[in-house]
C-alpha positions as CSV (number, residue, x, y, z in Angstrom):
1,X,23.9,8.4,-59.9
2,X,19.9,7.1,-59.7
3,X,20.9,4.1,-58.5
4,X,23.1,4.8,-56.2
5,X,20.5,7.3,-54.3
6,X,17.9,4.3,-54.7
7,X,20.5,2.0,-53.0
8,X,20.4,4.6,-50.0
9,X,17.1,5.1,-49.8
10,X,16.2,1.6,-49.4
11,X,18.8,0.6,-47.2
12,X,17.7,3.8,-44.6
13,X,14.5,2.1,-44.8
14,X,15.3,-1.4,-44.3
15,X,17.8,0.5,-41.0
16,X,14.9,1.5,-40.1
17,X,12.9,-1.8,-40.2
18,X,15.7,-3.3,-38.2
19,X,14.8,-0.5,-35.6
20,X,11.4,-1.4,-35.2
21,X,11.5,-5.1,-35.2
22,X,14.1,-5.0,-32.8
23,X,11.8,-3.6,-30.7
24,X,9.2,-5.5,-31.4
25,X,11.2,-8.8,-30.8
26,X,12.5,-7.5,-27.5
27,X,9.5,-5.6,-25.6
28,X,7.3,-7.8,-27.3
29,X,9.0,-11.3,-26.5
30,X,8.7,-12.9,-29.9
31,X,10.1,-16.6,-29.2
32,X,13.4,-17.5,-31.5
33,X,11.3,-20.2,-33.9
34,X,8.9,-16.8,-35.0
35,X,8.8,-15.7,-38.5
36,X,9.7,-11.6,-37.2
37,X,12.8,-13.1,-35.5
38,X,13.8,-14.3,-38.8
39,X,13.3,-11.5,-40.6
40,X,15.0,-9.4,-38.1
41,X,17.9,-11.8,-37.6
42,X,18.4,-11.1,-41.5
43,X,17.8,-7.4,-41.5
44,X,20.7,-7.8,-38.5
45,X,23.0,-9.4,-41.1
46,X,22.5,-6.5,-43.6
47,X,22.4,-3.4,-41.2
48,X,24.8,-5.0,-38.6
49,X,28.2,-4.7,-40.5
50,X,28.1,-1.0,-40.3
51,X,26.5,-0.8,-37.2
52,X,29.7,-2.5,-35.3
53,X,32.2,0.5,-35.7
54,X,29.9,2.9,-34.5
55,X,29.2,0.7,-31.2
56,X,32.8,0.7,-30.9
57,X,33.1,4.5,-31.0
58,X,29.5,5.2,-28.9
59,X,28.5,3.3,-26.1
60,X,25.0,3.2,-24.9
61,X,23.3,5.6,-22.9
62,X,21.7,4.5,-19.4
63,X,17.8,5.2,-19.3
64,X,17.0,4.0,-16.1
65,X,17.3,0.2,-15.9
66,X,18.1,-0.1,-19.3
67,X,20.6,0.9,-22.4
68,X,19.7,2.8,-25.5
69,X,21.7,2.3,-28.5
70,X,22.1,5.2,-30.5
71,X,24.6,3.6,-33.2
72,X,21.4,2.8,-35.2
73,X,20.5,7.2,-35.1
74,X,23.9,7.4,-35.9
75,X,24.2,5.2,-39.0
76,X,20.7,7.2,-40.3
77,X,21.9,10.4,-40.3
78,X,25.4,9.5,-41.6
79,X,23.1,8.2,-44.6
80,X,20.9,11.0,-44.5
81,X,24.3,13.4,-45.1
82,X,25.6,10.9,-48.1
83,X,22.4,11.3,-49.7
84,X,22.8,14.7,-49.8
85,X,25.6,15.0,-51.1
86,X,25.6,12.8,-53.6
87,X,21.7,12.9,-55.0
């Protein structure tokens, strides 16, 4: 049961890794050669599988001229409640 609680816990925090180099990558223009685009192009490869169905099921919200994707929020808590109820 450890090690499926330890699996959880480190993939919330490598969601949430994905989350903040995303950002970094598109507010802070990192160019495609760049060793965080990389890394967040792989984190994308792990996180992105489940993030997909939820996308299907919520589309974005408008904030002004832009979109915010809650799917990420989404795929956290739904984490958060597995932990729970099975740690």
């Amino acid at each position: 049961m450890s090690v499926i609680c330890l699996a959880l816990t480190i993939y919330y925090l490598v969601v949430i890794l994905r989350i903040i180099l995303g950002m970094v990558t598109e507010f802070g223009r990192i160019p495609w050669g760049h060793p965080v685009r990389r890394i967040t192009d792989l984190l994308g490869k792990v996180v992105d599988p489940l993030l997909r169905p939820i996308r299907r099921l919520l589309s974005p919200v408008r904030m002004g001229g832009m979109n915010l994707d809650l799917s990420p929020l989404v795929l956290l808590i739904g984490l958060l409640v597995i932990q729970r109820i099975l740690c």
